[in-house]
Z-matrix of the N, CA and C atoms (Angstrom, degrees):
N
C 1 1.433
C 2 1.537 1 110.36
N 3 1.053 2 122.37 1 -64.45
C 4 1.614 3 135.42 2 147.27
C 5 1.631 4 107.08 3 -3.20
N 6 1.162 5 126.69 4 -71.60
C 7 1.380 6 142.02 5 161.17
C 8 1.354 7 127.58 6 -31.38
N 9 1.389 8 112.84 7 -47.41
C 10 1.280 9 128.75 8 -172.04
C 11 1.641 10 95.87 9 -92.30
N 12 1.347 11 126.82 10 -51.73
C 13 1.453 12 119.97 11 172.76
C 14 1.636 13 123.28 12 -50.73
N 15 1.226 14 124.46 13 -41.66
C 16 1.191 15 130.11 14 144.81
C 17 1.594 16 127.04 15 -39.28
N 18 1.115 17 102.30 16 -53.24
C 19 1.693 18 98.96 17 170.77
C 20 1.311 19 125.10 18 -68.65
N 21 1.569 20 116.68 19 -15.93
C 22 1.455 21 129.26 20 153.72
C 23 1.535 22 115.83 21 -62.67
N 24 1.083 23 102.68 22 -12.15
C 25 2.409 24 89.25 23 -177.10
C 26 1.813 25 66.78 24 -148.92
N 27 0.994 26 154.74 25 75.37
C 28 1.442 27 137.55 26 115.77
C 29 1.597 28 120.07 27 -37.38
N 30 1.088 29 123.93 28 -46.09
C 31 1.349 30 127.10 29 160.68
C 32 1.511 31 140.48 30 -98.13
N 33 1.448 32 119.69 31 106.80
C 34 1.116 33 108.34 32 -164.00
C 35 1.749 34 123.57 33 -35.98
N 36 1.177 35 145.27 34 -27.03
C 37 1.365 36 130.14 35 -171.88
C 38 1.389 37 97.06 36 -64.55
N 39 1.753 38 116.74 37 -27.21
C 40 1.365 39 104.65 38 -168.27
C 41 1.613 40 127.74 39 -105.93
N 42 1.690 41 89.60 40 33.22
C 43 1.823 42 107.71 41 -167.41
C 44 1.717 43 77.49 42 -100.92
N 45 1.267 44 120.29 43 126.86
C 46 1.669 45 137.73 44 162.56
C 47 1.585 46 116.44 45 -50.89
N 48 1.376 47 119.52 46 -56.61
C 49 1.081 48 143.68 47 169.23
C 50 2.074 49 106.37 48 -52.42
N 51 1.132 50 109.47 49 -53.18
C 52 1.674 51 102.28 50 -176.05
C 53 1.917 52 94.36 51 -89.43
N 54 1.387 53 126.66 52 -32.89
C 55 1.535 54 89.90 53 -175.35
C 56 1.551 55 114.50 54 -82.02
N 57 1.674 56 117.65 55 -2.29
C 58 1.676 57 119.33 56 163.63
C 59 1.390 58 94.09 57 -67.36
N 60 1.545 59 145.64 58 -62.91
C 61 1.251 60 123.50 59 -163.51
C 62 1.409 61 117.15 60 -83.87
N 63 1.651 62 127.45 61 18.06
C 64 1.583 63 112.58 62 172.81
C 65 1.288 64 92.03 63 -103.85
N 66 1.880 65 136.90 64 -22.66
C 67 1.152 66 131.41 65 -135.44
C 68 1.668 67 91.51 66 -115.96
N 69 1.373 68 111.00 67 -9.77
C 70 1.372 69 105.45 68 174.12
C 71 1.831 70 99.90 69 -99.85
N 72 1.143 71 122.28 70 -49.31
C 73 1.201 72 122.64 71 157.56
C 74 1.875 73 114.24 72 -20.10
N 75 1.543 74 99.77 73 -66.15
C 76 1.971 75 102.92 74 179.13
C 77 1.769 76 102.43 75 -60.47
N 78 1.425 77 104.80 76 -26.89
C 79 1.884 78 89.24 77 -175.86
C 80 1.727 79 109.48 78 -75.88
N 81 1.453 80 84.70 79 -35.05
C 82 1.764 81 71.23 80 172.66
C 83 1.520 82 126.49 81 -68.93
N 84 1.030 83 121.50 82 -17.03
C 85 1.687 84 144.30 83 -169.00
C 86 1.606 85 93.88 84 -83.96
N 87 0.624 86 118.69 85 -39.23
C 88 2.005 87 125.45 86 -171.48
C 89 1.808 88 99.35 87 -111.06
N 90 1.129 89 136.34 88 -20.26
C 91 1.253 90 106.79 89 161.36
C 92 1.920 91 117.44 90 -87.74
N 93 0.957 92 87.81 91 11.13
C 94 1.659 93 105.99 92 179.77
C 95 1.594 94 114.70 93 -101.54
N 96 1.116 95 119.67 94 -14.44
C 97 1.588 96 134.48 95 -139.44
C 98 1.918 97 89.65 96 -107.49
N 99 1.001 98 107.52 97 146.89
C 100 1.828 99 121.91 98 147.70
C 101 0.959 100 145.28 99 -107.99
N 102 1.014 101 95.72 100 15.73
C 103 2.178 102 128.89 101 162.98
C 104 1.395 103 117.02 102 -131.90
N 105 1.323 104 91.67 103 158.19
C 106 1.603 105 105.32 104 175.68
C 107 1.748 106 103.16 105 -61.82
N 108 1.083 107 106.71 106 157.78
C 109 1.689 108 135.98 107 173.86
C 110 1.259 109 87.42 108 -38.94
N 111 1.567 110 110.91 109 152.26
C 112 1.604 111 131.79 110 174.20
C 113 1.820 112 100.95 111 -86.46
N 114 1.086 113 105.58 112 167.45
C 115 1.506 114 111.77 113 167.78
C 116 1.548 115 100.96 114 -61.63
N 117 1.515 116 127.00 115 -49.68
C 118 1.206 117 116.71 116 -171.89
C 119 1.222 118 129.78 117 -80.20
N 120 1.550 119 109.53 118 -14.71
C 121 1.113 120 122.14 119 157.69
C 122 1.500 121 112.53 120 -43.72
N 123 1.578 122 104.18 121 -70.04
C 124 1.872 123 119.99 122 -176.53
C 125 1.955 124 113.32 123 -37.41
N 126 1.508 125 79.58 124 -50.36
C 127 1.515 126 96.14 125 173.00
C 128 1.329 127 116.95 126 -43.01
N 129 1.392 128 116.80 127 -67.77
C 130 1.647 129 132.04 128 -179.65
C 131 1.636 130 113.79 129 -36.72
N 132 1.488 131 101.50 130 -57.60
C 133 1.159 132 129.84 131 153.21
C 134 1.514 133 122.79 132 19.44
N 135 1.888 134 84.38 133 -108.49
C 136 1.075 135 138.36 134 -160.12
C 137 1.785 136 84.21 135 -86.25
N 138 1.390 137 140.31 136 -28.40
C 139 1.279 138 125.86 137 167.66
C 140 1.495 139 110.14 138 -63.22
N 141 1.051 140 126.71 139 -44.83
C 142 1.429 141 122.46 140 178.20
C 143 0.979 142 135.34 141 -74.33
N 144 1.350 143 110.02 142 -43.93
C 145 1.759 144 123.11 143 145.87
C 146 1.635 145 113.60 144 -37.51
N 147 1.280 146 132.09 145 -45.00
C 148 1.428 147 120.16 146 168.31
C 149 1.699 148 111.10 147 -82.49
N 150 1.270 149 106.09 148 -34.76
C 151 1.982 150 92.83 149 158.47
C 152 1.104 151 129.32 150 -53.99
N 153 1.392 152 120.58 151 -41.48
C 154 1.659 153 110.23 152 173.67
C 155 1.620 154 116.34 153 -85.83
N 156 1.352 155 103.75 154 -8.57
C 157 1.559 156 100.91 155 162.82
C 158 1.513 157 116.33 156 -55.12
N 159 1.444 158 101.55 157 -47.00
C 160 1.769 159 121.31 158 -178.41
C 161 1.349 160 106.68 159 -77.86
N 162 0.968 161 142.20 160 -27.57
C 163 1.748 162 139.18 161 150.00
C 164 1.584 163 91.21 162 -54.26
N 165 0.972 164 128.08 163 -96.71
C 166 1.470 165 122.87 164 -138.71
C 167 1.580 166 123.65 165 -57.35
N 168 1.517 167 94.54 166 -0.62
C 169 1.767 168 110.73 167 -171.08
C 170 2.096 169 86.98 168 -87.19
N 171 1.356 170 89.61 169 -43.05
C 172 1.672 171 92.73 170 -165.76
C 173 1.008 172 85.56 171 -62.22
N 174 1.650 173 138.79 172 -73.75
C 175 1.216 174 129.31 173 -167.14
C 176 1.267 175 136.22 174 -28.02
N 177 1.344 176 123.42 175 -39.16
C 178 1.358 177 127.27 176 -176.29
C 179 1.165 178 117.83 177 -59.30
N 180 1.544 179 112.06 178 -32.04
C 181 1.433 180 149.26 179 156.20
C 182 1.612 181 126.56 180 -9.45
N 183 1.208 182 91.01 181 -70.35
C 184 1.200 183 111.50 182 171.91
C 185 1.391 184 134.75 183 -38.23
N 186 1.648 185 124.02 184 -57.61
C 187 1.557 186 129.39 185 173.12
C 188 1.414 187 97.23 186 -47.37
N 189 1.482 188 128.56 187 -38.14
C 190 1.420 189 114.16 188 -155.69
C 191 1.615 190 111.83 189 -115.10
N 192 1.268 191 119.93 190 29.08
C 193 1.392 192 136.99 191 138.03
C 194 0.960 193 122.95 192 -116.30
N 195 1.501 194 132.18 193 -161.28
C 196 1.592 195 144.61 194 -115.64
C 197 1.458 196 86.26 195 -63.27
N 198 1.198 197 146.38 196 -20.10
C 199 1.500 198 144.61 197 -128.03
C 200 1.380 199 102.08 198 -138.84
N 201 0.787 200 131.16 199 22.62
C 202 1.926 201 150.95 200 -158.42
C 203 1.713 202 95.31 201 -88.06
N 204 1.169 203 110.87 202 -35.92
C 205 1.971 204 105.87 203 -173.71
C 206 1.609 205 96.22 204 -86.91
N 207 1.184 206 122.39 205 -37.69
C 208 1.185 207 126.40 206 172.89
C 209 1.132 208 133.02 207 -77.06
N 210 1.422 209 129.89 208 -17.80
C 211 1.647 210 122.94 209 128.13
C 212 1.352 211 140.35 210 -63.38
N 213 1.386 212 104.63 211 -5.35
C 214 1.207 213 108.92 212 159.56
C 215 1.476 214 136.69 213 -96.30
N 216 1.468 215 97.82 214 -16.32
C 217 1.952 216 111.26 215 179.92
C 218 1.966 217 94.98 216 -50.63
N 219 1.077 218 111.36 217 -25.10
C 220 1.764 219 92.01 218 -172.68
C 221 1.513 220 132.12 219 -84.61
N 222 1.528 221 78.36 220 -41.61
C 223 1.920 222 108.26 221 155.76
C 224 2.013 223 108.03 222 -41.25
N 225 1.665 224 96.42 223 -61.95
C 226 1.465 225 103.78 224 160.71
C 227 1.352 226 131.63 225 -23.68
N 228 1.030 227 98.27 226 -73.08
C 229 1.944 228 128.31 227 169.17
C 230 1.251 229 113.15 228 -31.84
N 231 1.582 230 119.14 229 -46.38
C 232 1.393 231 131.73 230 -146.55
C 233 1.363 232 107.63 231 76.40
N 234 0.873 233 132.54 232 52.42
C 235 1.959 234 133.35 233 175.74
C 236 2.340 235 80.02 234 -125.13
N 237 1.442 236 80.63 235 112.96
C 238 1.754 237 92.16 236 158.73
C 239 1.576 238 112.68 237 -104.04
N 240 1.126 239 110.15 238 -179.61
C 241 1.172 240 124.47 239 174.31
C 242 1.458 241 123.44 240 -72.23
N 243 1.593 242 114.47 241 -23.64
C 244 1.544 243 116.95 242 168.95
C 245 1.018 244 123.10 243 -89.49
N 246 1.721 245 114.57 244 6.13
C 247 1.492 246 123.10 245 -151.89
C 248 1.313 247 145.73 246 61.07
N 249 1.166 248 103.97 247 16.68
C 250 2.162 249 121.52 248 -173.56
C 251 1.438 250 74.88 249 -94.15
């Protein structure tokens, strides 16, 4: 499992956890700022913004491989996704 979670953020833009702390990091940097965003700023951006695109594609992923009985034990339970 370990293995397979890793292969989900193999690349940092697409680790969840580091593009919340570079992308809150750039908001603080630009709500501070008196100019528009740098190119590298945009860059940074727009890199992470297409990393978590690529996380969340893999993600969906998941219920319906190796781990398919185990996205469902909650469904099982009665635990939904909105929490009722």
């Amino acid at each position: 499992m370990r293995a397979d979670r890793e292969r989900l953020t193999a690349v940092r833009e697409e680790d969840p956890g580091c593009a919340g702390s570079v992308r809150a990091s750039l908001a603080a940097d630009l709500e501070s700022a008196d100019a528009s965003p740098t190119a590298p700023q945009r860059e940074l951006l727009a890199a992470y913004e297409k990393g978590m695109a690529a996380f969340a594609s893999k993600w969906t992923t998941v219920p319906a491989g190796p781990y398919a009985s185990l996205a469902r034990r909650p469904e099982k339970l009665g635990i939904t996704a909105d929490g009722r």
